[in-house]
C-alpha positions, 0 to 999 in steps of 0.5 A, a space after each residue: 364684283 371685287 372679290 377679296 380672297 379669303 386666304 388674304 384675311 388671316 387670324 391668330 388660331 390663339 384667338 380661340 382660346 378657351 373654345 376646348 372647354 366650351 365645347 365639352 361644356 356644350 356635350 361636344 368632344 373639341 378634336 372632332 368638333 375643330 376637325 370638321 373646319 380643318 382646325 386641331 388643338 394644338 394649332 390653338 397652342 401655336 404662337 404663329 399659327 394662324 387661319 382663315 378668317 372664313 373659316 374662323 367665322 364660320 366656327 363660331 357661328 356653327 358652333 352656336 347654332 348647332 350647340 343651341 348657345 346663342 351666347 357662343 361668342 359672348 361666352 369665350 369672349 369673357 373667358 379670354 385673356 392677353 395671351 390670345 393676342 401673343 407678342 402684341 398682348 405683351 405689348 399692350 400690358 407693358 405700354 403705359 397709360 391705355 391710351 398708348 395701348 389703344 394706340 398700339 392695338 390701331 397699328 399693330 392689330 394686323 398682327 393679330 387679326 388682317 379682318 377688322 381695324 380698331 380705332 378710338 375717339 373722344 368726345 368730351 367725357 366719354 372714349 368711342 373704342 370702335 371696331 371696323 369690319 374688313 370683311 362682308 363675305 358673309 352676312 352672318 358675323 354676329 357671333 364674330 362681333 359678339 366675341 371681339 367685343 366681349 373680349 375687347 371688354 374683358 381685356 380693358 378690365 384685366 388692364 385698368 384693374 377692378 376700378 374699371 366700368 364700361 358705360 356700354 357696349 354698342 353692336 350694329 346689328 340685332 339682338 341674338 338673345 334678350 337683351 338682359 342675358 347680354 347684359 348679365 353675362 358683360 356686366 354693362 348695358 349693351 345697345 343694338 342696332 347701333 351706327 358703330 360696333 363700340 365700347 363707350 367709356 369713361 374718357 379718364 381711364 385712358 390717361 390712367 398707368 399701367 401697373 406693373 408695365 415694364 419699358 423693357 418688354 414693350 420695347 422687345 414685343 415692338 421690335 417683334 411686331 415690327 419685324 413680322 412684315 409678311 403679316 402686313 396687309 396687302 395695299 388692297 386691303 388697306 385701300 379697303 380698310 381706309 374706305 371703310 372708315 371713311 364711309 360715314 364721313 361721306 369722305 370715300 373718293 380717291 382723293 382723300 383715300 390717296 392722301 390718307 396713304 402719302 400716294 398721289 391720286 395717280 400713284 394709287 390707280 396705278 398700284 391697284 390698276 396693276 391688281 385688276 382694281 378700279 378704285 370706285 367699283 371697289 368703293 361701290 363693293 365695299 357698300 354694297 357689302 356692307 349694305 347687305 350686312 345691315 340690311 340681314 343683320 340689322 333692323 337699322 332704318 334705311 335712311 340711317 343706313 344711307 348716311 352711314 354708307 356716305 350717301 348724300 341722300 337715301 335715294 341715291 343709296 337706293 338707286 345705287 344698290 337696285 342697279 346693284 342688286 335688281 332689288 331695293 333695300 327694303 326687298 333686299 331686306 324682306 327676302 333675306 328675313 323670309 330665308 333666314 325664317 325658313 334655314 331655322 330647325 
């Protein structure tokens, strides 16, 4: 197995803002509580402070196990605002329309998180915001995703003003809670056990300006990002991160990823052959990982779940992750029910 260090994977401390006042609310004094993963408060104050996504995911899904707050990541989600995302929030307020802004959230997002990639698409009447995940270490990451999307909510209504409604938000995985509370805390209807983590909206807002965006600070927060290279991700983790979003397409060879990054077929295996990397046991990582993920988290089917993996047929997706794993999907998936149930107080 391709193991992806930790420390690769950083994520601005900023993204834990409001998190002091969550946890006095919950009966948890904030110092101690961070103290035990590391962290300190005045680290969420620094602008350049980052942390291990590990670390940062673990944090937030501790914290609602433990405090009994299943709507942990939900919660700090809503409270959020631009200044978690620092110079890149800046310049996401001053671009012009939120179709720039989405734009620049897709090349600039490394800034703020090397763990998830943010892409858009439209369809008709209707924009697919989606996030993408980089990181399959650990299966649990509800909370995780609960929080990005929330805050992905509460930051489109702070741009486009109180004109904007979302049509709905979309998780992979399963419900935390009933399906109401989700929908009374984000004020939109919220689906699970979808095929993309993603907020759906009306496709006109994109084109709609900005108020108040000011050329000027887009232009200094640009220059910024651009001179932060030593947060640029490592060719492994964008190989990766090309992969992932090329799974569903059933378009994840060496080929199609190479031209994706101006490489040739050859130039690629290099650059990774001189990782240790075989680019098709990274491939098969990536999916089985991610096949893990679905499998605990999830109540996808799994001939859904084939396809979305980019499996041409659910039996191939089958025999591949039994000669991974010594299991099949659906005992896979059984166990990790029965261990879940059992770690419950």
């Amino acid at each position: 197995m391709i193991a992806m260090e930790d420390t690769s994977l950083r994520i601005q401390a900023s993204a834990l803002q409001g998190i002091e006042r969550q946890l006095e609310d919950y009966g948890a004094e904030p110092e101690l509580w961070l103290g035990q993963y590391g962290l300190s408060l005045s680290q969420l104050h620094e602008p350049d402070c980052s942390i291990g996504l590990r670390t940062f995911v673990t944090l937030l899904q501790d914290s609602a196990e433990a405090l009994k707050c299943p709507d942990f990541g939900i919660r700090l989600g809503i409270s959020q605002d631009f200044r978690i995302l620092g110079a890149l929030g800046l310049l996401l307020q001053n671009c012009e329309t939120p179709r720039e802004a989405l734009s620049c959230a897709r090349g600039f997002m490394w800034f703020h998180n090397q763990g998830e990639y943010w892409d858009y698409s439209q369809q008709g009447d209707w924009a697919y915001l989606a996030r993408i995940d980089l990181f399959h270490d650990i299966h649990d990451t509800r909370q995780y995703k609960e929080l990005s999307l929330s805050t992905c909510l509460q930051l489109c209504r702070l741009l486009i003003g109180s004109r904007f409604q979302a049509e709905r938000i979309e998780f992979k995985h399963a419900p935390q809670m009933p399906v109401a509370h989700y929908e009374k805390h984000l004020k939109t209807r919220v689906v699970f056990n979808s095929e993309y983590d993603q907020l759906v909206v009306a496709a006109h807002y994109l084109d709609e300006p900005i108020n108040e965006a000011k050329l000027s600070l887009k232009q200094l927060a640009t220059h910024y990002l651009a001179s932060w290279d030593r947060h640029q991700p490592s060719l492994l983790i964008r190989v990766s991160n090309l992969i992932q979003q090329s799974l569903p397409n059933q378009q994840p060879n060496i080929d199609y990823i190479a031209s994706l990054m101006g490489l040739s077929r050859r130039t690629l295996q290099r650059h990774l052959a001189a990782q240790g990397v075989v680019f098709k046991e990274l491939l098969l990582d990536i999916r089985m990982k991610t096949a893990c993920w679905y499998l605990a988290s999830s109540a996808i089917d799994i001939t859904l779940l084939s396809q979305v993996l980019g499996y041409q047929d659910v039996s191939g997706f089958s025999r591949a992750f039994r000669r991974y794993h010594g299991l099949s999907p659906l005992q896979w998936r059984q166990r990790s029910s029965m261990t879940r149930s059992s770690l419950k107080p």
